[in-house]
C-alpha positions as CSV (number, residue, x, y, z in Angstrom):
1,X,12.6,-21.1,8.8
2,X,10.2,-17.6,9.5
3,X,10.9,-15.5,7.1
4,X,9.2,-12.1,7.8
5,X,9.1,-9.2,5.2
6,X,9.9,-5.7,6.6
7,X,9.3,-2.3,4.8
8,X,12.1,0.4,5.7
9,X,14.7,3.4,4.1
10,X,17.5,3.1,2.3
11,X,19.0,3.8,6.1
12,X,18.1,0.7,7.3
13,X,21.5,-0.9,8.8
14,X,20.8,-4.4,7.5
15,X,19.7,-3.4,3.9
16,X,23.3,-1.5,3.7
17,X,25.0,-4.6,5.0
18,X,22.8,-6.3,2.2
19,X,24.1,-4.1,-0.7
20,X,27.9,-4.8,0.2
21,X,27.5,-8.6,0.1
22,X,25.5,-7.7,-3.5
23,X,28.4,-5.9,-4.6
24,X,30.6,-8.4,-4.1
25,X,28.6,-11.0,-5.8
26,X,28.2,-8.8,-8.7
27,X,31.9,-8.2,-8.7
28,X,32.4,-12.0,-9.2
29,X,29.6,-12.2,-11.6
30,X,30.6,-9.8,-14.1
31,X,34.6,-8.2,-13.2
32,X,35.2,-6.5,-16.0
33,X,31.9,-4.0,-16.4
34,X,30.1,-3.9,-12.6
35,X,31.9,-1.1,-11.9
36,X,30.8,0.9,-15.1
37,X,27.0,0.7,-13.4
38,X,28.3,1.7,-9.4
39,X,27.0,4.9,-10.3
40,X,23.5,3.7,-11.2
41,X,23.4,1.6,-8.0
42,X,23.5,3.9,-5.5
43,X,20.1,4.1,-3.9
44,X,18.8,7.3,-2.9
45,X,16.7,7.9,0.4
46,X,13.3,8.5,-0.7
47,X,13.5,4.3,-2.2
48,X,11.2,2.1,-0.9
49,X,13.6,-0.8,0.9
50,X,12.1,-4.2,1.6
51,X,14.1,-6.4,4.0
52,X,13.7,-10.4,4.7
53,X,14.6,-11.7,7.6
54,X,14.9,-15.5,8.9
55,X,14.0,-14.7,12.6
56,X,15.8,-11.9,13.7
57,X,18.8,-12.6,10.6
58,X,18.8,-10.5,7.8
59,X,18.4,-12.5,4.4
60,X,17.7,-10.8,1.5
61,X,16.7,-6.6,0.4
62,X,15.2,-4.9,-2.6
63,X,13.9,-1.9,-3.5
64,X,12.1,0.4,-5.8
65,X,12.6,3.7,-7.0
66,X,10.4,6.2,-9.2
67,X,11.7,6.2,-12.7
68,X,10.9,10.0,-15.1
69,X,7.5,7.9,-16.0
70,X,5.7,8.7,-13.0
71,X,4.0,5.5,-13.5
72,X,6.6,3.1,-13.7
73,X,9.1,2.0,-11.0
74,X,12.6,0.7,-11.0
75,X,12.8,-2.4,-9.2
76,X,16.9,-2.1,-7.6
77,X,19.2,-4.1,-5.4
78,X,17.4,-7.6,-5.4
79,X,19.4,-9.7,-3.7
80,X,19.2,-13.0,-0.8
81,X,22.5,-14.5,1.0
82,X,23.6,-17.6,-1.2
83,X,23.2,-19.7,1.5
84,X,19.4,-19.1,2.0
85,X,18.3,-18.8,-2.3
86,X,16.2,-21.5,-3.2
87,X,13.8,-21.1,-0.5
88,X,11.2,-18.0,-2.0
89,X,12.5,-15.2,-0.1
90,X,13.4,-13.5,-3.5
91,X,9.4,-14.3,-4.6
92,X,8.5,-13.2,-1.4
93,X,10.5,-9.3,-1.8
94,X,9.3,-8.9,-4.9
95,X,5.8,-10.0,-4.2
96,X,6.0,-7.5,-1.4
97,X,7.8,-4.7,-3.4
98,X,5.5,-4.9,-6.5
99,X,1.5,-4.7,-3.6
100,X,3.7,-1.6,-2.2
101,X,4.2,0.1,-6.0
102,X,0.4,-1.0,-6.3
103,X,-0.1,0.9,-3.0
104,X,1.5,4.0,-4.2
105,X,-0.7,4.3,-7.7
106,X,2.1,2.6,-9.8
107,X,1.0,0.8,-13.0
108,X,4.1,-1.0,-13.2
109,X,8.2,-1.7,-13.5
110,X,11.0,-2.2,-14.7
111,X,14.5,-3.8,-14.3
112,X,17.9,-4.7,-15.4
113,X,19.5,-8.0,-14.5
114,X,22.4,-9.7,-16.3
115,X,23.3,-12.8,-18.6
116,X,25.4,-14.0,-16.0
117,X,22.3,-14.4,-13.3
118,X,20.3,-17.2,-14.6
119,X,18.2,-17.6,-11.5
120,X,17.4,-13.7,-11.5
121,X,16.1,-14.2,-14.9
122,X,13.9,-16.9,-14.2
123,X,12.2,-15.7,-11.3
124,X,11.8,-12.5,-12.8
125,X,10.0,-14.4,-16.2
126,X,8.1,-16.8,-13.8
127,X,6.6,-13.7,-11.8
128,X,5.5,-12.1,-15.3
129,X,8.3,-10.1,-16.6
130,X,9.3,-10.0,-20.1
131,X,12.3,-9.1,-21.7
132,X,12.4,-5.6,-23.1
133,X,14.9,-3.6,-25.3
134,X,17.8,-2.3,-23.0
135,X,16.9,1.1,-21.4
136,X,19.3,3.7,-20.1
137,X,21.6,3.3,-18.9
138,X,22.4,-0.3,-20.2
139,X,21.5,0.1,-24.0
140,X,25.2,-0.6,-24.9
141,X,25.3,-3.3,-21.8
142,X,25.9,-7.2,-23.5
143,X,25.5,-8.2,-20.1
144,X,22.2,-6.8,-19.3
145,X,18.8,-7.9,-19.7
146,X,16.0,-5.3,-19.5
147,X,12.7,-6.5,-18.4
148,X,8.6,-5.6,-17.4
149,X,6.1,-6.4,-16.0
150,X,2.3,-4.7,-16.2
151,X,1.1,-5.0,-13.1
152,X,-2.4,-5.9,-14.4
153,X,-1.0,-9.1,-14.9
154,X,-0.8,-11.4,-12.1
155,X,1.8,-13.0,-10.1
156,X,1.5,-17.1,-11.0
């Protein structure tokens, strides 16, 4: 396995064919409220998109978007094929993701994930996030999880 890390657009063609297979799995995850966030999910073009690939085979996506703290970044749309998790392509985007908000003078990000993505969770608390109060628009969510990470701290 050769997994290489691509920076692209929103555009991309294999980031969008990404998404769809996210959607679904969120859709299985958490049917009865996914579709109150849709909305929130839809990533606009000036995101920066990360791609993994396994050769030439798309694998995984995320992205990150500016958030009204022009410091701080949204970290959006994490997601690897089921088939290829376990492996550290999801450490690897999010490395990649978090040296690129670095790049562009950010000081560091957030998220949302949900109580229903366990493995989300830990990766996100092994590569230095910490649970913080629920931000819009998921401060009424049960499901979600809000978390941060200062980028001052190091990836482990």
């Amino acid at each position: 396995m050769m997994i290489s890390i691509k920076r692209t657009s929103s555009e991309n063609l294999d980031f969008c064919s990404l998404i769809e297979l996210l959607d679904k799995d969120l859709q299985l995850r958490y049917p009865g409220t996914q579709q109150n966030f849709d909305a929130f999910n839809v990533i606009k073009q000036d995101a920066k998109v990360i791609v993994a690939y396994d050769d030439d085979i798309a694998v995984g996506c995320g992205c990150f978007r500016a958030t009204e703290n022009e410091n701080i970044v949204e970290i959006k749309r994490m997601f690897v094929k089921a088939e290829k998790r376990g492996k550290g392509i999801a450490k690897s985007i999010l490395t990649e993701l978090e040296a690129w908000a670095l790049e562009e003078g950010m000081i560091s990000a957030i998220l949302e994930t949900g109580i229903n993505s366990p493995e989300a969770v830990s990766l996100y608390k092994k590569l230095g996030f910490e649970q913080i109060e629920n931000y819009e628009p998921y401060i009424n969510s049960d499901d979600s999880i809000c978390m941060r990470k200062d980028f001052s701290r190091k990836i482990s």
